[in-house]
N, C-alpha and C positions, 0 to 999 in steps of 0.2 A: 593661853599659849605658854611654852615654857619660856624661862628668864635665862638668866647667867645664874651660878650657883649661889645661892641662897647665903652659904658659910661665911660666917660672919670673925673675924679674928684670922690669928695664927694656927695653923696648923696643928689637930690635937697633938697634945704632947707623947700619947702612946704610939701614934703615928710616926712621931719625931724617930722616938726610940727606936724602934724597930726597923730602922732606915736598914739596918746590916743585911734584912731578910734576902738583899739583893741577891748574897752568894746563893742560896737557896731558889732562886727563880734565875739564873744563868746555870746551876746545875739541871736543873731540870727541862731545859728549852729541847737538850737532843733526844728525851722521852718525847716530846712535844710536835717533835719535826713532820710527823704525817699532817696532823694539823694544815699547817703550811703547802703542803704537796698540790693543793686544790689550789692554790690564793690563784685569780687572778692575773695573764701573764700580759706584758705593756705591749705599747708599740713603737719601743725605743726612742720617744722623747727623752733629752738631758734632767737629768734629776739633779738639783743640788743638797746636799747634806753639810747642816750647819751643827757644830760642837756647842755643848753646856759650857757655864762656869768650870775655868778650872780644867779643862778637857780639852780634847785635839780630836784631829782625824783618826784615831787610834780607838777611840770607844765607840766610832760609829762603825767598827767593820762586821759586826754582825747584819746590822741594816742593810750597809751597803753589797755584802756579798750577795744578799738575800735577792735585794732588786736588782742587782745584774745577773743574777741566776733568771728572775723572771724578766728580762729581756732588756731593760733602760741603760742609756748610756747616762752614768752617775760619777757622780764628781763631790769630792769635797773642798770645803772652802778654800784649801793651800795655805792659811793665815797659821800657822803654827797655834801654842794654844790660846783658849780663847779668856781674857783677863780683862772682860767689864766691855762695856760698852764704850767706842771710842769712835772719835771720828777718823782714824787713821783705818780702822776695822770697816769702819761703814761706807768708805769713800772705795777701798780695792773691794769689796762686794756690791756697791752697786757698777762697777766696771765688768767683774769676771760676770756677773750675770747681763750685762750686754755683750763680751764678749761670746758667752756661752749662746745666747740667742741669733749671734750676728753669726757664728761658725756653722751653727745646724741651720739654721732658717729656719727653728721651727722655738717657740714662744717656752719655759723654763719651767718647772717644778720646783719649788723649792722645803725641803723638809729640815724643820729644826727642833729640837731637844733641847726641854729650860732655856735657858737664856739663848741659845740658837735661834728659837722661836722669833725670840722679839728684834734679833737682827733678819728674819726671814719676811716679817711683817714690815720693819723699816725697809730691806730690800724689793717689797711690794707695792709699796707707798710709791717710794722714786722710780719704781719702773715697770707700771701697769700694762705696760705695753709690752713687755716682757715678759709675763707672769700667764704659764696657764694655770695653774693651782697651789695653796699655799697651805700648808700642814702644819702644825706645834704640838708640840709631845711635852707633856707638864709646863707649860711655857706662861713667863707672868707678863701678859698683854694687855688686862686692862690694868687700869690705874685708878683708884681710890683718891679721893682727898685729904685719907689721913696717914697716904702714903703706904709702903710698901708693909704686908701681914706676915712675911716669913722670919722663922723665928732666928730670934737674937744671935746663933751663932753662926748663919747667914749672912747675916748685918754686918755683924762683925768680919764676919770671912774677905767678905767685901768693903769693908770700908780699909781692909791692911791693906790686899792687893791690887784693887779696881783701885778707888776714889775714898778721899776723905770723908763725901758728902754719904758714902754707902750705898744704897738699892736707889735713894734718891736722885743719884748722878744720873743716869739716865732716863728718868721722869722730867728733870726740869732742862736737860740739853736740848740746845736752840736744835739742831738736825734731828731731834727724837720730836717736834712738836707734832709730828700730822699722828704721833702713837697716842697721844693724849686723849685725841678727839674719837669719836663715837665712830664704828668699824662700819665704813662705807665704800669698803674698796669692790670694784665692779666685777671680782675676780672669784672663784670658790677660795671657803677657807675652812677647815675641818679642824676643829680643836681639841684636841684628845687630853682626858685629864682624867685624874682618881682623887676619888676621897678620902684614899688612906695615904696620897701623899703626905711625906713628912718635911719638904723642902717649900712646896708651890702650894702655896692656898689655893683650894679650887673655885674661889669668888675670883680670884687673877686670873687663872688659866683658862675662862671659858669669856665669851661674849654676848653682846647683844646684837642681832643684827637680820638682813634678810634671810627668811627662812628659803625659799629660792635659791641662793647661795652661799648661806654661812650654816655652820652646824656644830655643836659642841657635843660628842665622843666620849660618854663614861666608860674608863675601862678598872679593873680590881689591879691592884700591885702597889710597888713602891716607887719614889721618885726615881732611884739611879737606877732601877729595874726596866723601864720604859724601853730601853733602848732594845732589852733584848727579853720582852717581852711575846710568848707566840701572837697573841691578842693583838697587843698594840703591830705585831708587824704584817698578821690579817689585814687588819682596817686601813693602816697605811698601802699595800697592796691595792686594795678595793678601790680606794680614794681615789689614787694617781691612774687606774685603768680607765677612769672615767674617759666618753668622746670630749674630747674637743668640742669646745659648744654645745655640749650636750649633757652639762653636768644636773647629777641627780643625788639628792641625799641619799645615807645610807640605807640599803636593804639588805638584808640577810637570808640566807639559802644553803642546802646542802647540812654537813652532819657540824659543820661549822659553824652555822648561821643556827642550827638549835642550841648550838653550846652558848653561843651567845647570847641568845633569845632567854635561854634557863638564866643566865647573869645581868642581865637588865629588863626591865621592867616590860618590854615588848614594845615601846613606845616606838620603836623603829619598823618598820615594816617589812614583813616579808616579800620577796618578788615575786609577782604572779605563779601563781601555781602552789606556792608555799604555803600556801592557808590564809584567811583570814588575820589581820593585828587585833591583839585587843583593843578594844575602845577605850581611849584613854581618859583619865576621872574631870569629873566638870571641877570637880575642887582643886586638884590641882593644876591642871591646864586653863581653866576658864573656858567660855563659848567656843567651838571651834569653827576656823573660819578656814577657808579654802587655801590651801598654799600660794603663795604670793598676790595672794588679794590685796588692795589697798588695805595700810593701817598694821598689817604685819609684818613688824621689823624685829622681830626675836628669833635668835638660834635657835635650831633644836638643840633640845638635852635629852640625854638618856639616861637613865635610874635604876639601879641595882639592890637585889632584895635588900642589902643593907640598909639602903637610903628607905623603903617601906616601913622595915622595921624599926627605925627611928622615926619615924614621922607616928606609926600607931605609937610607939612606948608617950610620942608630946599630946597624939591624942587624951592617952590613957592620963597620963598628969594633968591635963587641961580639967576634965572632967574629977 
């Protein structure tokens, strides 16, 4: 079965670099826009949209526009910008998201980008009840023992304006404890990351957990790219159209679902009619066992020719 991402360290340094290519992938989104035409349209459940590091309600309005084009009543957090995790930050999010729950009656969406993510997760944690599905877009959710892998001027970035402690502050915060622990929240959670991030290691952004309901999202691009990503805002579509009660990991369909299909490894399945998936490698999956069979508590992952071609190049060295 797949794991959480294998990446071991900080983010390649060529990855780092190239962090700028954003302007190059927000140029390019309105070539992009048919793409989108097909995504999936809601059923007007409240969406909530949480900001990165650094960021506000101002860099998600690409997202936002997009999902209330296809039909959601979406909101962003209202906390101005968002600088480290805090308990003041984490105490009016887990209210507006009972408020937002108590005003529609009808249970919350919540999507966040990098450090969004991990207040979307802590806002799922305290209020499951609340929660129909929870999405992270480059977002560092698990947690290592040897502490936070993003590079040094991250660290730094955060330890001037968040906390002295740095990425570590909110790892060891007493209200961050239930993020520590192994993802068992009874809720869907769809974790979208890249390998070419240069901000978010993708051994943080992805998890371990019921395949039934958890699922980790390779997608190509850059970290501050994500947000207005066609891809990433595809999958995010797909995600949140999911029934109520009836969630299903990713499938793919349409001229959409081949372009994706050509960018990862196929490990995702097409939807009836779509064709057959390939079968995926005993070596790197292991035995396959029936989705949410006892003993299966691993995300999916999905894998990109990239990720083939590095694994033949350690074949090739091995030998």
């Amino acid at each position: 079965m797949a794991t959480r991402e294998p990446h071991v360290g900080t983010p390649h340094l060529i990855y780092q670099l190239i962090e700028p290519r954003v302007v190059f992938e927000m140029a390019a989104l309105p070539w992009l826009l048919p793409m989108l035409a097909g995504a999936p349209r809601g059923d007007g459940h409240p969406v909530l949209l949480l900001p990165g590091f650094m960021a506000d309600e101002g860099t998600l309005i690409v997202l936002k526009l997009f999902l209330e084009n296809r039909g959601y009543e979406v909101q962003t957090w209202g906390f101005g910008r968002n600088v480290g995790f805090s308990s003041r930050h984490a105490t009016a999010l887990v209210q507006k998201i009972r408020y937002l729950h108590h005003r529609s009656g009808r249970k919350v969406s919540l999507v966040g980008w990098s450090l969004g993510g991990l207040f979307a997760m802590f806002g799922a944690h305290e209020t499951p009840e609340c929660i129909r599905s929870l999405i992270t877009i480059g977002s560092p959710v698990t947690f290592d023992p040897a502490g936070s892998q993003s590079p040094p001027l991250v660290k730094a970035l955060y330890r001037l304006i968040a906390h002295p402690m740095g990425t570590a502050a909110h790892v060891t915060h007493l209200r961050a404890k239930n993020l520590r622990r192994p993802k068992v929240l009874p809720v869907p959670i769809s974790c979208i990351y890249s390998l070419t991030d240069g901000v978010v290691p993708p051994q943080e952004a992805t998890i371990d957990g019921d395949p039934a309901l958890h699922e980790n999202i390779r997608v190509p691009g850059s970290h501050l790219g994500m947000g207005f990503n066609p891809l990433v805002l595809r999958i995010v579509a797909d995600r949140l159209a999911q029934p109520e009660g009836r969630w299903q990991p990713l499938t793919t369909t349409g001229v959409s679902g081949r372009l994706y299909r050509w960018l990862t490894s196929g490990s995702v399945s097409p939807s009836p009619g779509a064709g057959p998936a390939p079968a995926p490698s005993p070596s790197a999956h292991g035995p396959a066992r029936a989705q949410g069979s006892p003993g299966t508590r691993r995300a999916r992952t999905v894998q990109t020719p990239r990720d083939r071609a590095s694994a033949r190049g350690r074949t090739s060295a091995t030998r």
